[in-house]
C-alpha positions as CSV (number, residue, x, y, z in Angstrom):
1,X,0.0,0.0,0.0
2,X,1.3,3.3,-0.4
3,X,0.2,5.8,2.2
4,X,1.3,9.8,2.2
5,X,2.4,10.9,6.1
6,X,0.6,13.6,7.5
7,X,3.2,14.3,10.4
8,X,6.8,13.3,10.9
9,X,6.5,10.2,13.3
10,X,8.9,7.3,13.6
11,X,8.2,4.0,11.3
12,X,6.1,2.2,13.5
13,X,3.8,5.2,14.4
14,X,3.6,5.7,10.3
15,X,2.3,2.2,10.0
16,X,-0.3,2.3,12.6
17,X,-1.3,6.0,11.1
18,X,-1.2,4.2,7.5
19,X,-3.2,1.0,8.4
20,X,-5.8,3.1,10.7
21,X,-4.8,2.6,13.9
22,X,-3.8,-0.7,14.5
23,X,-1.7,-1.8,17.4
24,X,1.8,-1.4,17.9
25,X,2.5,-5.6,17.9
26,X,0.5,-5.6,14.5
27,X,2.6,-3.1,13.2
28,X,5.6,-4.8,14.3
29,X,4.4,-7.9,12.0
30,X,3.7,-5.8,9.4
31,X,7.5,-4.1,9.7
32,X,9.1,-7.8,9.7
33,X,7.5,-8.9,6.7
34,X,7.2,-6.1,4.5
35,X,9.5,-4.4,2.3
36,X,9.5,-0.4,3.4
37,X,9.9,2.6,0.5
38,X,10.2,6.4,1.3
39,X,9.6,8.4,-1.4
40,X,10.9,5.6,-4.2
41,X,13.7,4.6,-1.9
42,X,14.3,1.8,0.4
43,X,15.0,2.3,3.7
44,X,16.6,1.4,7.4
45,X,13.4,-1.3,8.7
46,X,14.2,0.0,12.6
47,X,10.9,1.0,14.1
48,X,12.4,4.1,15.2
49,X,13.7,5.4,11.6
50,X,12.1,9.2,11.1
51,X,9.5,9.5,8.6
52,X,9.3,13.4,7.7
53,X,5.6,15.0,7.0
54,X,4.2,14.5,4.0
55,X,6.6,11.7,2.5
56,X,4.8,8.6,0.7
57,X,5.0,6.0,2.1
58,X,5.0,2.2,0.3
59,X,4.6,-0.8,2.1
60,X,5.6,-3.8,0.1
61,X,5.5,-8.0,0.6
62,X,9.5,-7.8,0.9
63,X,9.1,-11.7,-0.8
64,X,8.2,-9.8,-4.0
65,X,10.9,-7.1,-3.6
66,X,13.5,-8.7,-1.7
67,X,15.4,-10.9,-4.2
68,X,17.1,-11.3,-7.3
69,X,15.2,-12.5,-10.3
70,X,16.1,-12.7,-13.9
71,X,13.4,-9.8,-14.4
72,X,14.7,-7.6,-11.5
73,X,18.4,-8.8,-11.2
74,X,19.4,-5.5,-9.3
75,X,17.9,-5.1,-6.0
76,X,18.3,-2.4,-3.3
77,X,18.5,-2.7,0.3
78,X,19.8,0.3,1.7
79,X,21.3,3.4,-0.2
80,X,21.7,7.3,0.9
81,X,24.4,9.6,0.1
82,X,27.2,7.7,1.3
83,X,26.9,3.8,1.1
84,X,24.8,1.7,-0.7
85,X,23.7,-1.8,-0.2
86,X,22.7,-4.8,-2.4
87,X,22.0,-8.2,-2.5
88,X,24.7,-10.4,-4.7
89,X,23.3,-13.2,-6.2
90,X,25.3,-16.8,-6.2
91,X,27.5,-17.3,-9.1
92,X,29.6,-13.7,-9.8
93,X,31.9,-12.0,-8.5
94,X,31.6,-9.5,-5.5
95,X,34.5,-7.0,-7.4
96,X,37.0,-7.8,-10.2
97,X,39.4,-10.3,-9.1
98,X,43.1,-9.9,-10.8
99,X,43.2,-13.7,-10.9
100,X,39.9,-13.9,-12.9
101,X,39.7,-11.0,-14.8
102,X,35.8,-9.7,-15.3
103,X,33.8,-6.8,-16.7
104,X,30.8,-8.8,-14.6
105,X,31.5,-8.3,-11.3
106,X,28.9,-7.0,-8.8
107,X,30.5,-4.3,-8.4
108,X,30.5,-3.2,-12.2
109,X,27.2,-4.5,-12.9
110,X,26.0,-2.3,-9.8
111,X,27.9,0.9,-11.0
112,X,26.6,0.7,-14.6
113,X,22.8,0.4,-13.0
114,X,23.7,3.5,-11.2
115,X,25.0,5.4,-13.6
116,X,22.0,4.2,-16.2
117,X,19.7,5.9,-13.5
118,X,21.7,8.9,-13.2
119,X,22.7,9.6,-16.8
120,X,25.9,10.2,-15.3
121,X,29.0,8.1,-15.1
122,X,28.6,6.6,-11.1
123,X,31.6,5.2,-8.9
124,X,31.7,2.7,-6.2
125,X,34.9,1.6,-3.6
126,X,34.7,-1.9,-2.7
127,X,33.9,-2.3,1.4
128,X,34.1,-6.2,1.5
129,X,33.5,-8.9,-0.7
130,X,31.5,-12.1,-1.0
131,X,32.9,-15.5,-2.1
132,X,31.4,-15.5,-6.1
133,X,29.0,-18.2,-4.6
134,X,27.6,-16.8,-1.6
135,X,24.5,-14.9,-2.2
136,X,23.8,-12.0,0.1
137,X,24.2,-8.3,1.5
138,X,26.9,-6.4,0.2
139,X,28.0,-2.2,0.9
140,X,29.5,-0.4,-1.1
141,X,30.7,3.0,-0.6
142,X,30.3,6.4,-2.9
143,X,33.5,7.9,-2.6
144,X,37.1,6.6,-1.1
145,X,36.6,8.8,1.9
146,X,33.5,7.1,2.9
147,X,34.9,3.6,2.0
148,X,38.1,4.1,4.7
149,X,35.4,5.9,6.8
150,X,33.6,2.1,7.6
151,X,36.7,0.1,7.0
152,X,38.1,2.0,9.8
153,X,34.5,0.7,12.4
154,X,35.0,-2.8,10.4
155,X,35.4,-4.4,13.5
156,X,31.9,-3.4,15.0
157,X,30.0,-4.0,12.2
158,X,27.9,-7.2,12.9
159,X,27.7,-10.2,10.0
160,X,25.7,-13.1,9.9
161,X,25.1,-15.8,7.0
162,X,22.9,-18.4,6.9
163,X,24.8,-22.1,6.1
164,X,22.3,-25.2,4.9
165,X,24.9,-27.5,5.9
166,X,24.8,-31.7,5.2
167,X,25.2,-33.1,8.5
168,X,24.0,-31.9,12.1
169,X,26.9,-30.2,14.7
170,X,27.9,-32.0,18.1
171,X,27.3,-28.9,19.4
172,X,24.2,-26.9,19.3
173,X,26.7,-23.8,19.7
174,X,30.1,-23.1,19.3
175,X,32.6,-21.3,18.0
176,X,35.6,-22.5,15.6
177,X,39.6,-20.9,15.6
178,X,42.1,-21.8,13.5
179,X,45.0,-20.5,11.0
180,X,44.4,-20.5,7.7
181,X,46.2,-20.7,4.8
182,X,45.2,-19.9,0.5
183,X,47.5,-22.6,-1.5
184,X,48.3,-22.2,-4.9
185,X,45.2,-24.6,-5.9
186,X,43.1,-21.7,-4.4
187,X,41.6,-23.8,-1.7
188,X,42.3,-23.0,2.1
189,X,43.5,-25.4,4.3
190,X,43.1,-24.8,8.4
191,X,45.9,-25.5,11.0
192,X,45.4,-25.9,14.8
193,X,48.0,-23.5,15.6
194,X,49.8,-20.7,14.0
195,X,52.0,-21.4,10.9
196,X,54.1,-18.8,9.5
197,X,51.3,-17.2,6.2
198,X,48.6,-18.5,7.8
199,X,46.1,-16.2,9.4
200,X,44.3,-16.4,12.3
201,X,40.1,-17.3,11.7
202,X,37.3,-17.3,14.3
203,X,33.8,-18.4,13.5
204,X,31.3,-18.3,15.6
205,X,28.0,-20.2,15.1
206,X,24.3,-21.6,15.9
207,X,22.0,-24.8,15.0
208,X,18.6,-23.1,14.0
209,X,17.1,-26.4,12.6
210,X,16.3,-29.1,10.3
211,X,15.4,-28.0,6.9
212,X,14.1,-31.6,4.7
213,X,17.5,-33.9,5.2
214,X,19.3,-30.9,5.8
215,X,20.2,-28.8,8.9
216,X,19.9,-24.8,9.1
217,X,22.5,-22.6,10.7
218,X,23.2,-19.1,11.7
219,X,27.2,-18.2,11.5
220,X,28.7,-15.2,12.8
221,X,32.1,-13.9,11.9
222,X,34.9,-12.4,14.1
223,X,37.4,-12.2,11.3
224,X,36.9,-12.1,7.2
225,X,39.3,-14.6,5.8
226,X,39.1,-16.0,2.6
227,X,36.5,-18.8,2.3
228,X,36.5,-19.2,6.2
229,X,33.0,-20.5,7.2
230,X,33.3,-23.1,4.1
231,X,37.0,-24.0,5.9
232,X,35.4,-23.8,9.1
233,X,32.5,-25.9,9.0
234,X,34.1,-28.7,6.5
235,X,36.5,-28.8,9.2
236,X,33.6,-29.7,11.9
237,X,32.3,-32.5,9.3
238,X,29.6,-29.6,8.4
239,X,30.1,-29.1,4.8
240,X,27.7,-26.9,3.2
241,X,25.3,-28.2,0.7
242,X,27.0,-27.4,-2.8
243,X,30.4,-27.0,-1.3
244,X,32.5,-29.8,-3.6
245,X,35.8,-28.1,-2.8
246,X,35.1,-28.6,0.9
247,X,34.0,-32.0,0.5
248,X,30.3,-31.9,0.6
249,X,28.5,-34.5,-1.9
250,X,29.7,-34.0,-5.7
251,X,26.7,-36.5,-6.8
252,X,25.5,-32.9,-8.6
253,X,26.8,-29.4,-9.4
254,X,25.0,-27.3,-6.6
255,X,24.7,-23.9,-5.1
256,X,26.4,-23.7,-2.5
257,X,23.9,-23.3,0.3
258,X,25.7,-19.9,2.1
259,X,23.9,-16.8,2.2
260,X,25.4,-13.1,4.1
261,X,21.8,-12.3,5.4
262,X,22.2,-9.9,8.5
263,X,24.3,-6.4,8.7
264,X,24.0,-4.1,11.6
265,X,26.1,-1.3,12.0
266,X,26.1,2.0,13.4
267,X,26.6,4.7,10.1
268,X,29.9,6.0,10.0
269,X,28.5,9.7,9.3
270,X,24.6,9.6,10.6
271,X,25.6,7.3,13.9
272,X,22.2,6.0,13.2
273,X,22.0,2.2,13.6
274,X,21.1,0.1,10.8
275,X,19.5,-3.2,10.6
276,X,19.3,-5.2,6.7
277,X,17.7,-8.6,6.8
278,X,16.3,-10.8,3.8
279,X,16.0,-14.0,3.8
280,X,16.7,-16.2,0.6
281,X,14.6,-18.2,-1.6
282,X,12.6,-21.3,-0.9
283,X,15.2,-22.7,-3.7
284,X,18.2,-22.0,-1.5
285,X,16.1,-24.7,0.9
286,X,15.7,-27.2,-1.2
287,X,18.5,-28.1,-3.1
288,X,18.3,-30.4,-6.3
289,X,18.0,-33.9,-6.0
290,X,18.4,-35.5,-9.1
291,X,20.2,-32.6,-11.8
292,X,23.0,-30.1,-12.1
293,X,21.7,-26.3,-11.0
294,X,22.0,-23.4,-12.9
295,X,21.8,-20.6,-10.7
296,X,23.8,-17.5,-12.5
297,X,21.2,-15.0,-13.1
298,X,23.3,-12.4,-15.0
């Protein structure tokens, strides 16, 4: 529904203004499943985000907003003047990679949309990056100032993944430390203790629950090495679904099952906090059982 504000409020006292006066716990449900545009532009879900007077307001089923598709393969989950956040889809590359050299990076593909809408040449600085087959939330900055500006806070920004993994844990909780180390075949391997070019990892994580003959689980992480949940969950006997080089069944070529689906972070210039969720496709639940997947969508 799209709804113009007749007073600045905060989010949640906009949506109990927009649907006529409905209680506070309704509008909460309404807030955690719907996707949230202010005047064309998607914003921060906190309940306490300000709404300015007469600003329209569109309230959206996030399912039909939130994800990539072949039709809308660029979507949006945060931007203002300084950062900007999207959802990667599996199968490309975060940034161009001097190894595998690619006009089809995220990154590029995202700068070109940008600059389409703008009729002006845009520019983005890489923050972090995503393994090319992790799906999920990715920032990008607008200018280099801005880019050091949260690389500097790194460390307090909060990132969680979701990891459809082929066996159960031993522990319902726990978190993983190791050194590890890229080899020239470009996989990692993990050490106990430290080796001299290996860096230390620490992964942190949580059994949600079964998903079909699968099992479900939130992962946290305290450093960003390369490939380190993959490492770091293969090394538990976890492997996530689709994850061949880690040893998970090769039966078929699958998506691997690893999605960055949380960011909160106080902004670097506002100090306002902000919360991104969205939570993948039923497909990332139920891998194939019988073919190869294609999952590329550029």
């Amino acid at each position: 529904m799209k709804f113009k504000t007749k007073e600045t409020s905060n989010l949640l006292e906009a949506i109990m203004e927009a649907y006529k006066g409905i209680s506070k716990q309704k509008a909460k449900q309404i807030l955690g499943y719907s996707a949230i545009y202010l005047n064309g532009k998607k914003i921060d879900k906190h309940p306490l985000t300000e709404i300015p007077a007469q600003s329209l307001l569109e309230i959206t089923d996030k399912n039909k907003s939130d994800l990539p598709t072949k039709q809308n393969k660029i979507v949006i989950s945060y931007e203002d003047n300084y950062y900007i956040i999207g959802i990667k889809p599996a199968g490309i590359l975060a940034a161009n990679d001097a190894q595998i050299p690619t006009s089809n990076s995220f990154h590029k593909i995202l700068e070109n949309y940008l600059s389409e809408k703008a009729r002006k040449k845009v520019r983005l600085w890489v923050v972090h990056r995503l393994d090319r087959n992790v799906e999920g939330l990715i920032i990008f900055a607008k200018s280099e100032f801005h880019q050091q500006l949260i690389k500097e806070k790194w460390q307090s920004v909060s990132k969680k993944y979701l990891a459809l993994t082929e066996k159960i844990p031993e522990k319902e909780h726990d978190v993983i430390e190791s050194w590890l180390m890229d080899t020239q075949t470009q996989k990692v391997v993990s050490f106990p203790r430290e080796q001299e070019g290996a860096k230390y990892a620490k992964t942190e994580y949580t059994f949600l629950r079964p998903e079909k003959r699968y099992f479900l689980l939130e992962v946290s992480l305290h450093t960003g090495r390369k490939n380190q949940i993959r490492v770091h969950l293969a090394q538990i006997n976890c492997p996530i679904v689709g994850d061949r080089k880690y040893g998970a069944d090769a039966s078929f070529n699958r998506q691997i099952r690893l999605a960055a689906y949380k960011l909160d972070f106080l902004h670097p210039v506002t100090n306002k906090p902000i919360h991104l969720q969205y939570n993948p496709s039923n497909r990332f639940y139920n891998p194939s059982q019988s073919s190869d997947e294609k999952y590329k969508i550029f």
